[in-house]
C-alpha positions in Angstrom: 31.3 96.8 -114.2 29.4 94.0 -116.3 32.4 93.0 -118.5 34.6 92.0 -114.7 31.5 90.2 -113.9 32.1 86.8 -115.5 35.8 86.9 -114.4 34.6 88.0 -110.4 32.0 84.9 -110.4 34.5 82.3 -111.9 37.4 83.3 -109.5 34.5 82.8 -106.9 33.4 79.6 -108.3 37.1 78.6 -108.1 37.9 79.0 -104.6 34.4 77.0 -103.6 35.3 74.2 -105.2 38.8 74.3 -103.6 36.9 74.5 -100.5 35.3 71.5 -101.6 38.2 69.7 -102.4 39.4 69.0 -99.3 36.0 70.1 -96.2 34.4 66.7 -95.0 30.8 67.4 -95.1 28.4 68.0 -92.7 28.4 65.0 -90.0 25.0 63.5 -88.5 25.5 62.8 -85.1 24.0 60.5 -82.1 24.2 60.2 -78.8 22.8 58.1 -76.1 23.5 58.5 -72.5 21.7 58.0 -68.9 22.3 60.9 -66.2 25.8 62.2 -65.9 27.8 59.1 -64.3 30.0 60.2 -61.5 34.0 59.7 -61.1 34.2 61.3 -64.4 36.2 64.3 -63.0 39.1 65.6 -64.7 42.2 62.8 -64.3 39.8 60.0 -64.4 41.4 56.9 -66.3 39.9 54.9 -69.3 41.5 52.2 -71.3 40.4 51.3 -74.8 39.1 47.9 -75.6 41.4 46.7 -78.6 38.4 44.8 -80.0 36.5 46.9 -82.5 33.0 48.3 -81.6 30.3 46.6 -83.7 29.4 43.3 -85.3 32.6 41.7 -87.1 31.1 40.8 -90.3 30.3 44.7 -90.5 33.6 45.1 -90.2 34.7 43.0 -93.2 36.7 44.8 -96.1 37.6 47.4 -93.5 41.2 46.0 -92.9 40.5 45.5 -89.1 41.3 42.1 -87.9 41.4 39.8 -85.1 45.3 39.8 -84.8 46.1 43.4 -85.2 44.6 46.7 -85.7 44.7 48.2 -89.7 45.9 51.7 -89.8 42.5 53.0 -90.7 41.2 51.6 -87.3 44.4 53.4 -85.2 43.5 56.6 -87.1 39.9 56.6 -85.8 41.3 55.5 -82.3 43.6 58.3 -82.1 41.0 60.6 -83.3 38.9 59.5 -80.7 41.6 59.8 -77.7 42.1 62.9 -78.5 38.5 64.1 -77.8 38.6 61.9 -74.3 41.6 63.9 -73.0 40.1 67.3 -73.9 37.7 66.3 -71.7 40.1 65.7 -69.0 40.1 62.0 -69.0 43.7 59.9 -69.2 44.5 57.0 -70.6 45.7 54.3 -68.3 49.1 52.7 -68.7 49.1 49.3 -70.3 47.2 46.6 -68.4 46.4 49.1 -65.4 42.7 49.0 -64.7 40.7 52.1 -65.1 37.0 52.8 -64.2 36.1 53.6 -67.9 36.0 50.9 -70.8 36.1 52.5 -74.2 35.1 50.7 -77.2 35.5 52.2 -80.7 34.3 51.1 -84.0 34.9 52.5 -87.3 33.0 51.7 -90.9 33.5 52.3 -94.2 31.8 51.3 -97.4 32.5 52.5 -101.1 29.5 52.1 -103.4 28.5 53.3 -106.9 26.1 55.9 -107.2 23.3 53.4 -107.9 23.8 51.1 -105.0 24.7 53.5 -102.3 22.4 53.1 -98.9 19.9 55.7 -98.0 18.6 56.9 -95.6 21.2 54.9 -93.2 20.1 53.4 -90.1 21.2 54.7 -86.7 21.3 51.7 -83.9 23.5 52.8 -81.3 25.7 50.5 -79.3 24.2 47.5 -80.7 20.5 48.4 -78.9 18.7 51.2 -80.7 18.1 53.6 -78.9 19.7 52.4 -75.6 18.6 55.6 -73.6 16.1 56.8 -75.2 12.6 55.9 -76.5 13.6 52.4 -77.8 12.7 53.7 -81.4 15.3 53.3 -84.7 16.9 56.8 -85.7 16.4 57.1 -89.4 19.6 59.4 -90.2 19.2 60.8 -94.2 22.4 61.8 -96.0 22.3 64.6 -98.8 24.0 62.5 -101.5 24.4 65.3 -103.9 26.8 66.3 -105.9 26.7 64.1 -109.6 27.1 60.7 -110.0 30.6 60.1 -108.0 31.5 57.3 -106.1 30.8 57.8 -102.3 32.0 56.6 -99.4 29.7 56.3 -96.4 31.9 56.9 -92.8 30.6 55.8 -89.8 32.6 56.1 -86.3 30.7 54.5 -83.2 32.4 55.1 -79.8 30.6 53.2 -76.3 32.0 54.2 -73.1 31.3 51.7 -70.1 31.5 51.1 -66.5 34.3 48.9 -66.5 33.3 47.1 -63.6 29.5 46.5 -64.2 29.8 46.9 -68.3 27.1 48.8 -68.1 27.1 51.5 -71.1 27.3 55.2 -69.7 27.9 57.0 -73.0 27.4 56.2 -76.9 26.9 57.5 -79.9 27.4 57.4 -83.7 28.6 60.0 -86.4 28.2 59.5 -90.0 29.1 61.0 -93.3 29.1 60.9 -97.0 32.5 62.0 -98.8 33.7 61.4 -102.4 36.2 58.4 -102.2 38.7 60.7 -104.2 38.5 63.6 -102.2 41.6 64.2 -99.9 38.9 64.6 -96.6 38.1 60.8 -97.3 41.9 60.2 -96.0 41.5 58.4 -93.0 43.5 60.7 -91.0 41.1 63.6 -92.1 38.2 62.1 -91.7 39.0 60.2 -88.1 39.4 63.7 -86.9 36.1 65.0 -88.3 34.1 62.4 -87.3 35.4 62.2 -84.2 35.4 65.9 -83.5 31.7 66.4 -84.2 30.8 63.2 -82.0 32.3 64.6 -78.6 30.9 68.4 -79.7 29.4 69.5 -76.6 30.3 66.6 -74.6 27.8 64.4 -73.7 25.4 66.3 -76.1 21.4 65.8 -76.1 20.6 62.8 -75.6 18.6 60.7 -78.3 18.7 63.7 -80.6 20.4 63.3 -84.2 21.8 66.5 -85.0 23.7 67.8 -88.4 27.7 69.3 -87.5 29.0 71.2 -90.2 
């Protein structure tokens, strides 16, 4: 039995690292929200606010301009309608008003091992902590795995009254992936992000929690 041994554990090793190849990693995830807003029963409209979510110099490098979306950007917006119509909501036809504003916003930033951020920041919807106790969210990333070059995803959706602007639901997923992995595709990790950020919609609020 000893002599198969090396052969069992490197066929093993083998099909983890495939694994590896091409799993997004665990997601850290935050929401914000107030007490369930009404008129969000199945059929309700939204539209999506073609301006990206978030501070436009944070956006820089990102490919998402003023004139027209990147494909990186529809990716994550895609990603993100998906989730809203598995919760029953529908997107409005073009320029029809709908009770539900959605804003989405999207970052990504390749660094070298050395200079990579950590632990990074939560501040959702532009006010920390909107909800919640008015504190920051300290959100640390396990950035193991040898000296590769990383690339730090973060997808920020906002859902508003459309009438009053006043936010109803937000929140924030972020991840760490290898910038040569095939999960940092944006297609693959649009739907990831996304996915864990609408897991048991609306979620806790205020909590960060870790979706694998």
């Amino acid at each position: 039995m000893t002599r198969h041994l090396p052969a069992t554990l490197l066929i093993a090793a083998s099909l983890a690292l495939g694994g590896c190849a091409t799993a997004v990693p665990p997601v850290e995830v935050t929401r914000f929200h107030g007490n369930a807003p009404t008129g969000w029963a199945p059929g309700t409209r939204y539209a999506v606010d073609e301006a990206p979510l978030g501070d436009p110099a944070a956006m820089a490098g990102t490919g998402v301009g003023a004139n027209a979306p990147s494909l990186e950007w529809s990716s994550y917006r895609t990603a993100v309608e998906q989730q809203l119509q598995r919760q029953g909501l529908v997107a409005a036809a073009n320029g029809e008003r709908a009770p539900l504003k959605v804003r989405i916003g999207f970052d990504r930033n390749e660094q070298a091992p050395a200079a990579r951020r950590s632990p990074v920041s939560v501040g959702v919807g532009g006010s920390t902590g909107s909800y919640g106790s008015g504190v920051g969210l300290g959100v640390g990333i396990n950035l193991g795995g040898g000296p590769k070059r990383m690339a730090d995803l973060q997808l920020s959706v906002r859902i508003d009254d459309a009438a009053s602007g006043q936010a109803l639901w937000e929140g924030r997923a972020l991840t760490a992936i290898p910038v040569k992995a095939p999960a940092s595709q944006p297609s693959l990790a649009a739907a990831k992000l996304a996915e864990a950020l609408f897991r048991d919609f609306p979620g806790e609020s205020g909590r960060t929690i870790s979706v694998p």
